[in-house]
Phi, psi and omega in degrees: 000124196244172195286334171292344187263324190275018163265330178263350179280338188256019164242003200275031171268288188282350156324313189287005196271293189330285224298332181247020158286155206278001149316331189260330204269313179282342163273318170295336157291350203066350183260020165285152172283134215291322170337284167325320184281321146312323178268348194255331188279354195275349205261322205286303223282341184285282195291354184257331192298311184289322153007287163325291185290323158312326150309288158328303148323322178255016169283349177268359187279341179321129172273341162178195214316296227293330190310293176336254154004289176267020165268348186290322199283337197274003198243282189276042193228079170297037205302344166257341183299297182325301191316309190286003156288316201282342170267334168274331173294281190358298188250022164053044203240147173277133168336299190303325171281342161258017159250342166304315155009053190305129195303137206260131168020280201286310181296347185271346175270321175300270242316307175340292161304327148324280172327298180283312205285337127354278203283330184270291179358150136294183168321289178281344159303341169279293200307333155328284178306281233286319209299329194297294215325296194298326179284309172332327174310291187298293201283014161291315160332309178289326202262350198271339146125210186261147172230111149330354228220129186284301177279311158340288194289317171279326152314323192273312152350301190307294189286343191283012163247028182066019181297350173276345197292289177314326183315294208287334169293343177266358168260314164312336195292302178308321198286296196283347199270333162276346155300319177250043174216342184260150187278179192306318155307306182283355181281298198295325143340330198267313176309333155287333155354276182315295187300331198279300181274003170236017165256325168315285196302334158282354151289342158280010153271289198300355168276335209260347164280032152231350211020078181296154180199167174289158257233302173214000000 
């Protein structure tokens, strides 16, 4: 038992909510509406970039090779921006129009938050903030089934084919390895981290099943 499972044991309230939002429940039904969805990949394609860039930021915090190594490989092994080409061909939505997107409320505060805990963070207070994303994934992945639906059933395909399994074992890795040198204040640091980005992550379902927007 590593310090990443007693983070998921204290996220698993809002894990189940994510898991049974009516976004996830209705793409798996085949009825979300394409809009929506259109609107969560113009969001989604936004929240990967920075992703990205948060990662990047915390490879100089490595303390040596192996650290190195996997936060370079989480930076160059981009594994859904394919995907989300391959659902704009589906749906015939132009590249150009989801990077046109403008980022919506609720994603510019996780990126945000991403972003500063980058820059301010420790080693593990990032690996911490980064891990809900890739894992939520995966075990959406893991629950969500066969989807009626031709870009619904290829989105859920992806994941439910364990392409997150390394992702996630490699942040779990990160997770547990800062944990386990750091005292009790900075574990509880890590833990608002955790807690913090997987209160995101259901909001981000929930802005893009409201297409959520600015106010003014």
């Amino acid at each position: 038992m590593g310090y990443s499972d007693e983070l998921r044991r204290q996220a698993d309230g809002i894990w189940k909510e994510i898991f049974e939002h009516p976004f996830l429940q209705e793409l798996k039904a085949g009825t979300l509406p394409l809009v929506k969805f259109r609107y969560y990949l113009g969001q989604d394609w936004h929240y990967l970039d920075v992703f990205a860039r948060a990662v990047g930021a915390a490879i100089s915090k490595a303390r040596n090779t192996q650290t190195l190594e996997h936060l370079a490989d989480r930076v160059l092994r981009p594994v859904e921006k394919p995907l989300h080409r391959k659902l704009g061909e589906l749906l015939q939505i132009d590249p150009i129009h989801l990077i046109a997107a403008r980022p919506a409320p609720t994603n510019l505060a996780y990126i945000n938050h991403l972003l500063a805990t980058a820059a301010h963070g420790s080693m593990g207070e990032v690996a911490a903030a980064l891990l809900p994303c890739p894992w939520t994934y995966h075990e959406i992945g893991q629950r969500i089934g066969e989807v009626p639906h031709p870009a619904y059933g290829a989105w859920a395909d992806f994941y439910a084919s364990g392409i997150l399994d390394e992702s996630v074992g490699a942040w779990r890795r990160l997770v547990d390895e800062a944990a386990s040198t750091a005292n009790a204040g900075e574990r509880a640091t890590m833990a608002e981290a955790f807690l913090l980005s997987s209160r995101y992550e259901y909001l981000f379902w929930e802005m893009a099943y409201r297409q959520e927007d600015w106010p003014i």
